[in-house]
N, C-alpha and C positions, 0 to 999 in steps of 0.2 A: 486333289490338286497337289501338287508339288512342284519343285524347282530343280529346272532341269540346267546344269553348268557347260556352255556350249565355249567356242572359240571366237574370239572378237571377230575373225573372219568371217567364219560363220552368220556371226551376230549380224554383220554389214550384207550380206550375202542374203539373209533375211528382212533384211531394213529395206532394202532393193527389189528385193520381189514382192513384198507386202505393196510399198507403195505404188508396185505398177500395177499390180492385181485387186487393187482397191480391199484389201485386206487387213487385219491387225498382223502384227509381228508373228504375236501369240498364233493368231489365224492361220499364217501362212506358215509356222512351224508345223502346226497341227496337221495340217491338209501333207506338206512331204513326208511328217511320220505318219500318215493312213497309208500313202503311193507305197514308202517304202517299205511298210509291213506288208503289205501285200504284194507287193514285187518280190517278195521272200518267200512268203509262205505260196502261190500261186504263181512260180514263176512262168509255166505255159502262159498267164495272160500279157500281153501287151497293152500301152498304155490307154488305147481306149477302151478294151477289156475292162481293169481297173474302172475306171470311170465309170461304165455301167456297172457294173459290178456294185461302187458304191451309192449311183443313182437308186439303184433296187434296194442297197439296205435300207437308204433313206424315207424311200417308200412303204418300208417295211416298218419301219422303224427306231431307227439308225443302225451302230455298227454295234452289231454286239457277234463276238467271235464265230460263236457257235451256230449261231443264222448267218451268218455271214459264209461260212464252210460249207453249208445248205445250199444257200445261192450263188455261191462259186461248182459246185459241181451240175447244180442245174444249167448254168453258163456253159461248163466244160462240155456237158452233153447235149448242149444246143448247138455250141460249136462245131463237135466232131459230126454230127447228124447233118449241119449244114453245107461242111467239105466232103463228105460221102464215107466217114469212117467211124461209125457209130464204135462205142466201147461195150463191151459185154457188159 
């Protein structure tokens, strides 16, 4: 655990979506840096993409990078398989 130094903006911006989503600060920081990592490293998925994505690690048993890379390409090739353009 460490201490992450954001912008009072931010901070508010956080304080605001926490409370509407019934979450901690903490919570709701954590949850956009999950979205946002993986908006990066995966960027073909869209945001329900993500979301399943992190259902399945959850299931799996949480995020851990490297299963996580796993079941992002298993997504990627469920996906292309389901629009008709499987990948070699």
């Amino acid at each position: 655990m460490g201490i992450v130094k954001i912008s009072d903006a931010m901070h508010e911006n956080l304080r605001v979506a926490s409370h509407a989503l019934s979450r901690s600060i903490n919570a709701q920081a954590e949850h956009w840096m999950r979205i946002g990592m993986l908006a990066e490293l995966y960027p073909d998925l869209d945001h329900s993409g993500i979301c399943r994505l992190l259902i399945r690690a959850e299931q799996a048993g949480g995020l851990d990078l490297k299963q996580l890379s796993e079941l992002a390409e298993t997504s990627r090739a469920t996906t292309m398989r389901a629009v008709g353009g499987a990948r070699p």
